[in-house]
C-alpha positions as MATLAB code, in Angstrom:
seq = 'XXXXXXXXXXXXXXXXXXXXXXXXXXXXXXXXXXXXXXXXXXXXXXXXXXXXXXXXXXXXXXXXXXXXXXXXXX';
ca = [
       0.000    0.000    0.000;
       2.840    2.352    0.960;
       4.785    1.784   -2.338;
       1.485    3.033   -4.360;
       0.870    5.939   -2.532;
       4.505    6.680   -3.338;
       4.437    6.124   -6.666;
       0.875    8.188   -7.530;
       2.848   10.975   -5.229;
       5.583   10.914   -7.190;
       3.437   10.437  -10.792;
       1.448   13.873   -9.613;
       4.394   15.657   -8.688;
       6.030   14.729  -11.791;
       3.004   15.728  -13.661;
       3.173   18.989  -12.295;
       6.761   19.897  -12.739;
       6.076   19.082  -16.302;
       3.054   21.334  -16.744;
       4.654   23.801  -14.924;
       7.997   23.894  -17.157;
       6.534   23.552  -20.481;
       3.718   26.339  -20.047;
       5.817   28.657  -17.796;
       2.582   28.686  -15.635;
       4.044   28.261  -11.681;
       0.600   28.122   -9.930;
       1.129   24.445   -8.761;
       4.225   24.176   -7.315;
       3.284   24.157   -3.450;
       0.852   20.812   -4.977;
       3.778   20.277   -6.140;
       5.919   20.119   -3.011;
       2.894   19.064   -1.284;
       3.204   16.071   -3.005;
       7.063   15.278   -3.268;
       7.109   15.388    0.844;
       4.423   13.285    0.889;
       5.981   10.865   -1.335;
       9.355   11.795    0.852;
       7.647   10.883    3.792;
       6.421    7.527    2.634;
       9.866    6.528    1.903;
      11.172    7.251    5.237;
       8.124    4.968    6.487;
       9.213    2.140    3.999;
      12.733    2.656    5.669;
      11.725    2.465    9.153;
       9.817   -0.586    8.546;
      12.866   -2.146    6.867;
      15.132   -1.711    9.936;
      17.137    2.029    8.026;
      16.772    4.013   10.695;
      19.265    6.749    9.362;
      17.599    7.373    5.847;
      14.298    7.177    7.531;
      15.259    9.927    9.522;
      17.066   12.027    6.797;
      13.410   11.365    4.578;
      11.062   12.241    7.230;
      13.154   15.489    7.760;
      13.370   15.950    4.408;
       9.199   15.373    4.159;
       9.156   18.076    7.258;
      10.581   20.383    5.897;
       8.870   20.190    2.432;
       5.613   20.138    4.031;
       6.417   23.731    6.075;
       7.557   25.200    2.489;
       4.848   24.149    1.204;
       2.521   25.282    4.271;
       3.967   28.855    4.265;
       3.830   29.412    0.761;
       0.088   28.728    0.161;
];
C-alpha cells in the first residue's frame, strides 16, 4: 500500500513539474511540493519498517521540511 501511494505521489508531482515547465505557468508548485514530501515521507516509512533508521530519519526530515515550504507558501 505504501509503495502506491509513493508512486501516484511521485506520478502527480512529476506531472506537475512538467506542466509547470513547459507552459511557464508556476501556480502548482506548493501541490507540487505538497506532493514530493508526501511521497518523501512515505519513503522514510518504507525505511523504518525495513530496519534504516538513518535514511528514515534524513526522509522524514526531508518530508518536514517540504511540508512547512509548502505550508507557508500557500
Amino acid at each position: 500500500m505504501l509503495k502506491i501511494l509513493r508512486i501516484i505521489s511521485l506520478v502527480i508531482a512529476f506531472a506537475l513539474a512538467g506542466y509547470s515547465l513547459i507552459t511557464k505557468d508556476f501556480e502548482f508548485m506548493p501541490y507540487m511540493l505538497l506532493f514530493l514530501s508526501v511521497s518523501s515521507l512515505v519513503t522514510g516509512l518504507l525505511e523504518l519498517k525495513a530496519k534504516r533508521k538513518t535514511s528514515a530519519i534524513i526522509s522524514i526530515l526531508a518530508a518536514a521540511f517540504g511540508f512547512f515550504v509548502a505550508i507557508y507558501i500557500f
